[in-house]
N, C-alpha and C positions, 0 to 999 in steps of 0.2 A: 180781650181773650187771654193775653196772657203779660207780663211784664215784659218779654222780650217787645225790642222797637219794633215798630211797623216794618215789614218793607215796603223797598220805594219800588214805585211802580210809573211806568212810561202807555202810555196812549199813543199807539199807531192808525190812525184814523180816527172815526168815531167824532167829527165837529157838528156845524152849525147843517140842520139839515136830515143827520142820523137818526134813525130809530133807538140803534143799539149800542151806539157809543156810551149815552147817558145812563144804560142800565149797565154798563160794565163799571161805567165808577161808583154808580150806587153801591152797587151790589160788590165790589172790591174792598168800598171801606165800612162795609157795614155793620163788621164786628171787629173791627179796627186792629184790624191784622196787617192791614194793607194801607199805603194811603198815596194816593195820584201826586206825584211831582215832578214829571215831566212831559213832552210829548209832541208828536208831528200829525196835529188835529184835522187839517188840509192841508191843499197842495194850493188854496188860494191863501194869499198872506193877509189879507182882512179876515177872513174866517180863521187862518190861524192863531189868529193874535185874538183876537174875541171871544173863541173856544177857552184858551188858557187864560184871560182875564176874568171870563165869570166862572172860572173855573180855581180859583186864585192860585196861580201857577207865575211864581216869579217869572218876569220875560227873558230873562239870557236863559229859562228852562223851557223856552217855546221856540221849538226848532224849525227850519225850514225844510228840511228831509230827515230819514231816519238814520242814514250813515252818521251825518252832521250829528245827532242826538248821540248817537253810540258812541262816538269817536271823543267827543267833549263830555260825553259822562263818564267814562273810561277812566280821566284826566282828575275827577275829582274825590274827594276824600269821602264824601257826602253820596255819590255815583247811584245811579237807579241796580236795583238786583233782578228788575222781571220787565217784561215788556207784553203788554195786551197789543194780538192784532186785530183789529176792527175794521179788515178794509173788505174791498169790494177780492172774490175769493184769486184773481191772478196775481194778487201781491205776497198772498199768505205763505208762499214759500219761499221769497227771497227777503221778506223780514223776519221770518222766524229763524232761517237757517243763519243771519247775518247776528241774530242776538245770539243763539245760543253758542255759537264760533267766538264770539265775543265774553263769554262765560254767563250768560244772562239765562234767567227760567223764563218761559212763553209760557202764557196762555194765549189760546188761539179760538178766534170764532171760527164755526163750524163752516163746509166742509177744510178739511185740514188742507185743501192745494189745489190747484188748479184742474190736476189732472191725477190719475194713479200714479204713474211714472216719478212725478214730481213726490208724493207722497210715500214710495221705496226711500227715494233717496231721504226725503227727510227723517225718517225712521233711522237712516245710516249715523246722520248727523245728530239726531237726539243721544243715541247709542255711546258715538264717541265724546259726546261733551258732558259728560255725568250730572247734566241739569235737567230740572223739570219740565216736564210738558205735559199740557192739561188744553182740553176740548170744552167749549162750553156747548156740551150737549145737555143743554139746562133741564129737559124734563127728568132725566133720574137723581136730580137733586131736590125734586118733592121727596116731604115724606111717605106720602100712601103710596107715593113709586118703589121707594126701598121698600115697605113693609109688603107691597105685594114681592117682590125680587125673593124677601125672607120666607113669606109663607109657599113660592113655589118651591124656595130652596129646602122647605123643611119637609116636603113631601104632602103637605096638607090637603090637595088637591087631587093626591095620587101623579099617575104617567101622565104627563102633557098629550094633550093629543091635538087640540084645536088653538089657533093663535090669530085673534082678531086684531088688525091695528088700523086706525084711519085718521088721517090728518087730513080735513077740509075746509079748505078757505075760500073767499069769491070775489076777492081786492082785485085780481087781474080780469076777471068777466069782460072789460072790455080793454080795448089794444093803449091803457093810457100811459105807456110806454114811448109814444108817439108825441105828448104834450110832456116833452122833458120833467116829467114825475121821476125823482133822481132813484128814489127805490127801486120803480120797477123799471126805469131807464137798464141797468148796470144787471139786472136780475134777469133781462132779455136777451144779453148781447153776449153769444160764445165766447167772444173774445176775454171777457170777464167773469164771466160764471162760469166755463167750464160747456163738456157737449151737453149737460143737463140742466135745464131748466127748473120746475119745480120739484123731479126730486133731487137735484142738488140743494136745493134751498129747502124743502119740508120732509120730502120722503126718506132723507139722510136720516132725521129726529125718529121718523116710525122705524125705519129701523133698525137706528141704534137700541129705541125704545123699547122695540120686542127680545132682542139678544139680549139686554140688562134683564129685564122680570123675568123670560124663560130662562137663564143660564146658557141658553144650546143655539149654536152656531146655526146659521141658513147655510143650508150646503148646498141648496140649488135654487131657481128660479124660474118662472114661463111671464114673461113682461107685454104689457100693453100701454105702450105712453104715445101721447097723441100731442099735436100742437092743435089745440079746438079753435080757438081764436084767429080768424083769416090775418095769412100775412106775418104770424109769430113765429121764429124758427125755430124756438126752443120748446119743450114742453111744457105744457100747464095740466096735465090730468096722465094722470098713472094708475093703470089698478096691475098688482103683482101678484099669482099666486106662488107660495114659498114652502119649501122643504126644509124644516130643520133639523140640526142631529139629534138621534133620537126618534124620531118616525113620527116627529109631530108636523099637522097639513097647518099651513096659514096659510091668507087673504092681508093684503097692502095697497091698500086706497090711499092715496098723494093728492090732490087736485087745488087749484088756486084758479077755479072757474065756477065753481059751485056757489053760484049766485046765492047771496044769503047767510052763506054761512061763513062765520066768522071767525075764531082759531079752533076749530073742532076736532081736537085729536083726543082719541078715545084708544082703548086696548082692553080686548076682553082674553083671557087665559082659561079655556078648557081641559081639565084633568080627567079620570075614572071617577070622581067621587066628589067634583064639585068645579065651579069657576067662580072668576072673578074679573069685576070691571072696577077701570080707573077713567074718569075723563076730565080734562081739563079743565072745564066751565065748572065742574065740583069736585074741583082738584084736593079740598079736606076729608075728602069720603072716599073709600073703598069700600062696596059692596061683594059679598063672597054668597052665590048661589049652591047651596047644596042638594046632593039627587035625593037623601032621603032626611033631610033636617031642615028645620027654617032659614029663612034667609037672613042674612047679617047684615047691618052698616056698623064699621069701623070709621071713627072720624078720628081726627090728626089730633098730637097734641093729649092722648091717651094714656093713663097710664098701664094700661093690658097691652098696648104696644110693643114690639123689639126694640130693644137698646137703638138697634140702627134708626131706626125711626122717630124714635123719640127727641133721639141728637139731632135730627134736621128742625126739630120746631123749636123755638125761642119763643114763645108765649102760649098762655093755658088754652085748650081745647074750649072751642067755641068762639074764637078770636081770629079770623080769620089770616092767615098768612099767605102772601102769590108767587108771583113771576120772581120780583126782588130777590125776595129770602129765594128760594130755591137757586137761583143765579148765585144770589152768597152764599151757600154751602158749598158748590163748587168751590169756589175762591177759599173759601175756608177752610176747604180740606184741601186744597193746593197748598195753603202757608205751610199749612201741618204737616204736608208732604217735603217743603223744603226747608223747613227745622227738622228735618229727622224722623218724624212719624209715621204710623204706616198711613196711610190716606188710598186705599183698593175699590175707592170707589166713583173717584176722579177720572173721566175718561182721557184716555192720553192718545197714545201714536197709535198704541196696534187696532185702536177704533175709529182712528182717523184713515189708517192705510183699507181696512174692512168696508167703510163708508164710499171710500175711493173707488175700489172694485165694485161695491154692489152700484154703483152709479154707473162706471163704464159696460160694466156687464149687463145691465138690464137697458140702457139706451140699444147697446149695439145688436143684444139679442130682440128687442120692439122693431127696429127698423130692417135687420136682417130678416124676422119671422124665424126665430131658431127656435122656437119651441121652448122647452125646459131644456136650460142647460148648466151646467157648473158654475156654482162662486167660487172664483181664487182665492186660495186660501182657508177653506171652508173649515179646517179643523180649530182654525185660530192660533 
């Protein structure tokens, strides 16, 4: 990317066994901005040690906790500058808050903490350490996500009025949380995940999703989340209807019981003069619907594209790029962010503390039966 050195970068979770560990180092050195040299992979010391051998990670840089890491990189000339955390979401605030006290940048897998409460405070602590923090709310690092984000921002669509978004999966359809499945072991259990279930874990992504391409905050909410699955305490299916600012109505479909379907998040944006959809499975295309013109497909990799857009792809149009690349842009405009650049499109704390609330707020208003009530915070 550029002649400046890599930074070094630490792995806090993310071993033998993760989904998302392996997509955070992919996706950290894949424009070689970044490159993994340290890290506390498990908390089992066979996995630890195996994690960072095929991961070629000298072993006096394979630590047994993260204090131990922090404390003895501290110490060296060579010392890591950032730390990814990758764990199950009850750790996420006491290693982010322990790097960044330590003068270290986080990136953090989503949701940003355990709880809201925890997520103020860490906002406090990002605040006072003039270090970086970045969310891997990986879908608004496609490109046909920014170039939708540009054409709502540029008025193309006219007044937003309608905001469709749905994330459905159907991995959890039955209880196998019960046959020590460690993904959805940890994904089940409050103690770990937080009082949300699946929208802690997917309905966070919707919507984050919908506040990055509309611009406009959810000022309020009417929640329905359910634990479908006998015997599951957390949830698995969420439909949300949403108020954003600006007098546009949305729909928030969440579920990880929808037998069959497989990572289905979709987001359609209705304006006065036209919409648009984006979905995952054809995540190089955006489609824009108009009320009195043809319909379009824009694919990725374009050069009629916005500048913003065109920066997230790294090879010609009709070559498909996924998960990866859009994971490295984040990571990439995180470097850019801690060399000094502007990087506004990295999601950090105040999307983390946002994600926080709408999760507290819409469990407590489902199980209360409150109707439509207030998101804290709703101005942003």
């Amino acid at each position: 990317m550029s002649s400046v050195a890599p930074l070094r970068l630490a792995l806090v979770g993310g071993g033998p066994g993760s989904f998302i560990g392996p997509v955070h180092r992919m996706a950290a050195e894949l424009d070689g901005a970044i490159h993994l040299t340290a890290g506390v992979f498990s908390r089992d010391g066979d996995r630890n040690a195996a994690a960072g051998a095929a991961w070629a990670i000298a072993p006096d840089r394979v630590y047994p906790d993260y204090r131990a890491m922090i404390e003895a990189e501290r110490g060296r000339q060579d010392g890591i500058d950032m730390v990814a955390v990758v764990t199950p979401n009850h750790l996420h605030f006491e290693v982010a808050k322990a790097a960044l006290e330590a003068g270290l940048h986080v990136m953090s897998d989503k949701p940003a903490t355990l709880d809201l409460a925890q997520a103020k405070a860490l906002a406090q602590v990002v605040a006072a350490s003039g270090r970086q923090y970045g969310l891997t709310y990986v879908y608004t690092g496609y490109p046909m996500v920014r170039e939708a984000r540009e054409i709502v921002a540029r008025g193309d669509l006219g007044t937003v009025r309608k905001v469709i978004v749905e994330y459905s999966q159907g991995w959890l359809s039955q209880p196998i949380e019960r046959d020590d499945n460690k993904q959805a072991g940890w994904r089940a259990d409050p103690a770990q995940s937080g009082v949300g279930g699946c929208i802690g874990d997917i309905g966070v992504h919707a919507f984050n999703l919908a506040e990055f391409v509309t611009g406009a905050p959810v000022e309020r909410l009417c929640a329905d989340l359910a634990a479908v699955v006998p015997g599951r305490v957390l949830d698995d299916d969420c439909n949300i209807l949403l108020r954003f600012g600006g007098g546009a109505r949305g729909v928030l479909i969440a579920s990880q019981i929808s037998a069959g379907a497989r990572n289905g998040l979709t987001i359609k944006v209705y304006g006065e003069k036209g919409g648009l959809t984006w979905s995952h499975e054809r995540h190089t295309e955006l489609t824009l619907d108009w009320l009195d013109a043809p319909s379009q497909v824009l694919h990725a990799g374009s050069p009629y594209l916005s500048a913003v857009a065109q920066a997230a792809s790294r090879i010609p149009t009709g070559h498909p790029e996924g998960f990866i690349e859009a994971f490295a842009n984040i990571y990439r405009d995180f470097a850019r962010a801690v060399g000094g650049e502007g990087a506004p499109l990295v999601p950090g704390i105040a999307e983390g503390v946002r994600g926080m609330a709408f999760v507290e707020r819409a469990v407590a208003a489902s199980r209360e039966g409150l109707g439509w009530v207030e998101l804290e915070g709703a101005g942003r």
